[in-house]
N, CA, C and O of each residue as an XYZ file, in Angstrom:
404
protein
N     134.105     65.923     87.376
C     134.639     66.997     86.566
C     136.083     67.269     86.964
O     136.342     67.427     88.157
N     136.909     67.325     86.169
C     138.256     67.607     85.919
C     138.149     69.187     86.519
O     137.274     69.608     85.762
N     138.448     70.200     87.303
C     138.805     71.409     87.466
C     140.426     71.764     87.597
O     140.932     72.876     87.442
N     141.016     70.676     87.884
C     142.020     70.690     87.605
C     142.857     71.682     88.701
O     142.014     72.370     89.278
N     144.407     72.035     89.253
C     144.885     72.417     90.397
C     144.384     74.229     90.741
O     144.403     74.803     91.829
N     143.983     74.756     89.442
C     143.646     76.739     89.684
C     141.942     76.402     89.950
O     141.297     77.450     89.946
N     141.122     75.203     90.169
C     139.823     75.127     89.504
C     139.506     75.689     88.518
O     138.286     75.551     88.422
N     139.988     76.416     87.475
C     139.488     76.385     86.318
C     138.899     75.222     85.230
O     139.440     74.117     85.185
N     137.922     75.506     84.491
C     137.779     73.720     83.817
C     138.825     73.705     82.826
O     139.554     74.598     82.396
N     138.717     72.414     82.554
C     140.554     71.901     81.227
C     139.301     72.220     80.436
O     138.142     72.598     80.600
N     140.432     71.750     79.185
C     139.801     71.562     77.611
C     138.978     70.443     77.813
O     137.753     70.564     77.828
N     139.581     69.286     77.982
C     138.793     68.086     77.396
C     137.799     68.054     78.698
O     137.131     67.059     78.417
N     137.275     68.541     79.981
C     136.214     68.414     80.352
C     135.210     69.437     79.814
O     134.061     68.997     79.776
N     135.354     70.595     79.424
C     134.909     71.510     78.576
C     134.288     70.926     77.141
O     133.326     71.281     76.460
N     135.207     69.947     77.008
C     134.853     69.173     75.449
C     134.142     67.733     75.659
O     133.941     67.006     74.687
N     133.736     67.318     77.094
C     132.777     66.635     77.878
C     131.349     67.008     77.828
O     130.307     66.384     77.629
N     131.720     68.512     78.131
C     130.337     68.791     78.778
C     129.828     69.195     77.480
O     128.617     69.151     77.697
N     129.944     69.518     76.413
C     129.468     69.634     75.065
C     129.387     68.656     74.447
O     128.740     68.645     73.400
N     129.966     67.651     74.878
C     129.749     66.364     73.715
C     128.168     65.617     74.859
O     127.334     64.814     74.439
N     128.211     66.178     76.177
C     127.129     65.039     77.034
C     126.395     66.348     76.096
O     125.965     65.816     75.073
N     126.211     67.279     76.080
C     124.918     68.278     75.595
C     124.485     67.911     74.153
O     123.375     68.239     73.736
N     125.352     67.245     73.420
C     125.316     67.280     71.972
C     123.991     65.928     71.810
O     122.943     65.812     71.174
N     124.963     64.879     73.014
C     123.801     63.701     73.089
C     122.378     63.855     73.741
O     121.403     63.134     73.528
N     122.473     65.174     74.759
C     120.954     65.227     75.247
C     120.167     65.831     74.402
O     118.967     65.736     74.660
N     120.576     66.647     73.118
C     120.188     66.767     71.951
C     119.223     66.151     71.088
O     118.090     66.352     70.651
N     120.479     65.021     71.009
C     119.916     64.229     70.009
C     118.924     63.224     70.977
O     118.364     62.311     70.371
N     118.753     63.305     71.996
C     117.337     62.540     72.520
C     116.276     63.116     71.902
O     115.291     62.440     71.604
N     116.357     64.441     71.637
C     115.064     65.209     71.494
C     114.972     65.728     69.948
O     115.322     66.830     69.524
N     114.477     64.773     69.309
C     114.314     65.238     67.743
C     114.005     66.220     67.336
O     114.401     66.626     66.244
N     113.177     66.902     68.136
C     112.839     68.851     68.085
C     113.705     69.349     68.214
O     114.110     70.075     67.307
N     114.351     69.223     69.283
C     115.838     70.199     69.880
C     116.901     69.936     68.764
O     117.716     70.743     68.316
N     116.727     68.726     68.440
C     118.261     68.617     67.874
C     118.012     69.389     66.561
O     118.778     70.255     66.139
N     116.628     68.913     65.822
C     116.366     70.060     64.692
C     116.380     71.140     64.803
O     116.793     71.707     63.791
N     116.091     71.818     65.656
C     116.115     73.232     65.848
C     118.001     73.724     65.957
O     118.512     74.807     65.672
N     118.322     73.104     66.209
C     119.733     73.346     66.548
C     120.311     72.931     65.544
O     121.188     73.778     65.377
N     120.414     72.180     64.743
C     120.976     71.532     63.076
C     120.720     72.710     61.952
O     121.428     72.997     60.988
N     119.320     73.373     62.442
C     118.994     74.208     61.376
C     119.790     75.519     61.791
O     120.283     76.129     60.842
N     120.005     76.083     63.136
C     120.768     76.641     63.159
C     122.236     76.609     63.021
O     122.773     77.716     63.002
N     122.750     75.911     62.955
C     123.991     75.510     62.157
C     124.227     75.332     60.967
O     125.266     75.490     60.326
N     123.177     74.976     60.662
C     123.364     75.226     58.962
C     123.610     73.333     58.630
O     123.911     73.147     57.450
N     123.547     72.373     59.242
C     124.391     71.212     58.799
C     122.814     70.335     58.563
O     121.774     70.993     58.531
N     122.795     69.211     58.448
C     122.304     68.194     58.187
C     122.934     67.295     59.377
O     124.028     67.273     59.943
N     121.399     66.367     59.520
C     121.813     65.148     60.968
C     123.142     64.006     60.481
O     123.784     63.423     61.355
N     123.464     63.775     58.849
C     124.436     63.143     58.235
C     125.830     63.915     58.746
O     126.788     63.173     58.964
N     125.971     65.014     58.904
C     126.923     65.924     59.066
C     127.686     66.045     60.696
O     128.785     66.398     61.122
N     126.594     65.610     61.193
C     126.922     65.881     62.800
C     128.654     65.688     63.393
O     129.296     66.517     64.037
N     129.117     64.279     62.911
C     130.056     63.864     62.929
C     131.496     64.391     62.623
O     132.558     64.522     63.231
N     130.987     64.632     61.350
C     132.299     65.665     60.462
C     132.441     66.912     61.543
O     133.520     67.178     62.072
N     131.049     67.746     61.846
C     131.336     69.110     62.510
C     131.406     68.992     64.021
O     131.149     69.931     64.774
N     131.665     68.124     64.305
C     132.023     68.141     65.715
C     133.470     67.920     66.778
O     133.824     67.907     67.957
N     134.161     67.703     64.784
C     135.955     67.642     64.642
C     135.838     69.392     64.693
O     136.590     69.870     65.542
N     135.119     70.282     64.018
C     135.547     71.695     63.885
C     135.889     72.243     64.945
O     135.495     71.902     66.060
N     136.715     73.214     64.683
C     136.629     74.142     65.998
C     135.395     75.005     66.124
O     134.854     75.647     65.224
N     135.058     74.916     67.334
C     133.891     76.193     67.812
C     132.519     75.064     67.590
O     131.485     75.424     68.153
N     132.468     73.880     66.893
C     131.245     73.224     66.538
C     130.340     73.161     68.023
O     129.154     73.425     68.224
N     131.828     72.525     69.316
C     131.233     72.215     70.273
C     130.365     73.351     71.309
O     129.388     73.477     72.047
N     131.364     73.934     70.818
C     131.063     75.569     71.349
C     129.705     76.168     71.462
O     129.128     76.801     72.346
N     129.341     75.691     70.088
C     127.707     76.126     69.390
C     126.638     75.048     69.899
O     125.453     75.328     70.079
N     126.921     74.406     70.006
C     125.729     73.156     70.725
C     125.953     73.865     72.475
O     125.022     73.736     73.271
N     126.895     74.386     72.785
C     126.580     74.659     74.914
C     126.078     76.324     74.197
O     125.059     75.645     74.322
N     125.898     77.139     73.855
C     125.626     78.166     72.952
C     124.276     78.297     72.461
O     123.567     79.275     72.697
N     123.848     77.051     71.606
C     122.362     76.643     71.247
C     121.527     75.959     73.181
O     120.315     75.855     73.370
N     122.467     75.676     74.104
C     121.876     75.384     75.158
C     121.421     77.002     76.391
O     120.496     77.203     77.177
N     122.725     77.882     75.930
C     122.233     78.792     77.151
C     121.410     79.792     76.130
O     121.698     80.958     76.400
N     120.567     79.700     75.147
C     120.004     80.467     74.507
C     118.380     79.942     74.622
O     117.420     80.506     74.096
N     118.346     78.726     75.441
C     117.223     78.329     76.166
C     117.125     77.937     77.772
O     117.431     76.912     78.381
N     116.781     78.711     78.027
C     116.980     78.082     80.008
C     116.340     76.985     80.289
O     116.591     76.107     81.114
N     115.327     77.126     79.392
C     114.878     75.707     80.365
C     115.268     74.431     79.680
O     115.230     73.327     80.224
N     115.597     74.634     78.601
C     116.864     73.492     77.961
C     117.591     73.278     78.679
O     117.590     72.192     79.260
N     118.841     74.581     79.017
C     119.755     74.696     79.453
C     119.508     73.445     81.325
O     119.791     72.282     81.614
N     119.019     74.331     81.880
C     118.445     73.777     83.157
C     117.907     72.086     83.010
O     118.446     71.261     83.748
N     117.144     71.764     82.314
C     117.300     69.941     81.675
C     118.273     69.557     81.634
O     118.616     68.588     82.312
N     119.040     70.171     80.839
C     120.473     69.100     80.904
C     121.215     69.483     82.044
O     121.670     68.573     82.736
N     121.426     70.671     82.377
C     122.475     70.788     83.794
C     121.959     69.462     84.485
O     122.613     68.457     84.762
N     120.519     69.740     84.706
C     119.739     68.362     85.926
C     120.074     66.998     85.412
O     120.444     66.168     86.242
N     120.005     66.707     84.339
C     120.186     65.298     83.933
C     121.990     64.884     84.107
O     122.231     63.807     84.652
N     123.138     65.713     83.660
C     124.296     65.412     83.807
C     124.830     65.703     85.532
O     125.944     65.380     85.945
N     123.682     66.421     86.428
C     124.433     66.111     87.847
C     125.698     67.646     87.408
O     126.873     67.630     87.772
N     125.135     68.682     86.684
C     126.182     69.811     86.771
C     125.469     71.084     86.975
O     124.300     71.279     86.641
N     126.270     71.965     87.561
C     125.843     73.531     88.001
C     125.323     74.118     86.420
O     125.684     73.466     85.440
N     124.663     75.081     86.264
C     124.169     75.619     84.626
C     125.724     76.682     84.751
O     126.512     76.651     83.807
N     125.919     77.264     85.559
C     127.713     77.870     85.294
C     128.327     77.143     84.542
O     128.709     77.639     83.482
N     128.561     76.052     84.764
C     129.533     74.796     84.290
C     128.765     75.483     82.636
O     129.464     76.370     82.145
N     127.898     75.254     82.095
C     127.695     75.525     80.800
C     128.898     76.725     79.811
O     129.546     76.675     78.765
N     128.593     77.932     81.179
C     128.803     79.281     80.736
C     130.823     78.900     80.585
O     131.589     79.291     79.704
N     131.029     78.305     81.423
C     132.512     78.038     81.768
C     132.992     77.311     80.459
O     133.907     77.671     79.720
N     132.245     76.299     80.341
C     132.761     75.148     79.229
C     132.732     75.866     77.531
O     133.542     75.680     76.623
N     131.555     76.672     77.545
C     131.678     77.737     76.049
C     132.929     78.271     76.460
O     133.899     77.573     76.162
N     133.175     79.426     77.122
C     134.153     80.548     77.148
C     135.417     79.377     76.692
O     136.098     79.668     75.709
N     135.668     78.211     77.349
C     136.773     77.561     77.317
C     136.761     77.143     75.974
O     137.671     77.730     75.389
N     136.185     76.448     75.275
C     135.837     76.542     74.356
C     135.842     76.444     72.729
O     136.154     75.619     71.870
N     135.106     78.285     72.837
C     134.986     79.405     72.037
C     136.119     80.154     71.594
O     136.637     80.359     70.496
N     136.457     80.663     73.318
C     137.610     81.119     72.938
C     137.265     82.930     72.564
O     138.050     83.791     72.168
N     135.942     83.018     72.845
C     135.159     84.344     72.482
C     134.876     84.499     70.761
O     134.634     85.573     70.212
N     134.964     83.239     70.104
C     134.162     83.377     68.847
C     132.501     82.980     69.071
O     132.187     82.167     69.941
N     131.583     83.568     68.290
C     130.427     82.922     67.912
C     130.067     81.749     67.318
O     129.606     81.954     66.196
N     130.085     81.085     67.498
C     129.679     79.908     66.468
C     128.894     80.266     65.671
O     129.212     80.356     64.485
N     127.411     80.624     66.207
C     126.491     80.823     65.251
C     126.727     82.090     64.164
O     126.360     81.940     62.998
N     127.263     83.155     64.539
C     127.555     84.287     63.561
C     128.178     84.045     62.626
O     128.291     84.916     61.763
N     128.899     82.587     62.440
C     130.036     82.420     61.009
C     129.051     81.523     60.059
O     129.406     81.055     58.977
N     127.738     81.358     60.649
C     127.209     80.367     59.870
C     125.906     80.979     59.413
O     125.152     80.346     58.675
C-alpha cells in the first residue's frame, strides 16, 4: 500500500482497494447481485460505472454495510478493515453513493 510521506492513503491506492473489492464481488454472484441492485445498474454496466465518480466509493460503502463481508475481503487482500473506512472517505469525498441512486 502506497501511504505515501503524511501516511495518509493517495487516490490511486484508495482506487486499488475498491477496484480489489469490486473483484471480490464479483466472485460471489449473491454479493455482487445484491450490490448491482443497489446501484441501480445491470452486470453489462459494471464497466461504464466504474469510470463515474463515487461508483468506487459505493462498492467499499456496499462493503462496510456488511462486516462480515467487509472482514472477508480485508482477510483475503492482506489489509486492516480501517483501510476500507480510509479508502471511501478518500474517495467519496463525503458524498453517498447510494443516496443519488
Amino acid at each position: 500500500m502506497n501511504l505515501g510521506k503524511t501516511g495518509s492513503l493517495t487516490e490511486d491506492t484508495a482506487q486499488e482497494i475498491a477496484i480489489g473489492a469490486l473483484s471480490f464481488l464479483s466472485s460471489d454472484p449473491e454479493q455482487l447481485g445484491r450490490f448491482l441492485s443497489l446501484a441501480g445498474i445491470g452486470p453489462q454496466e459494471i464497466r461504464g460505472a466504474a469510470a463515474e465518480p463515487g461508483f468506487l466509493a459505493g462498492v467499499l460503502e456496499f462493503l462496510m454495510q456488511d462486516e462480515q463481508l467487509l472482514l472477508a475481503y480485508t482477510e483475503s487482500a492482506g489489509i486492516r478493515p480501517t483501510m476500507i473506512a480510509a479508502a471511501h472517505l478518500k474517495l467519496a469525498g463525503g458524498v453517498d453513493y447510494f443516496a443519488h441512486h
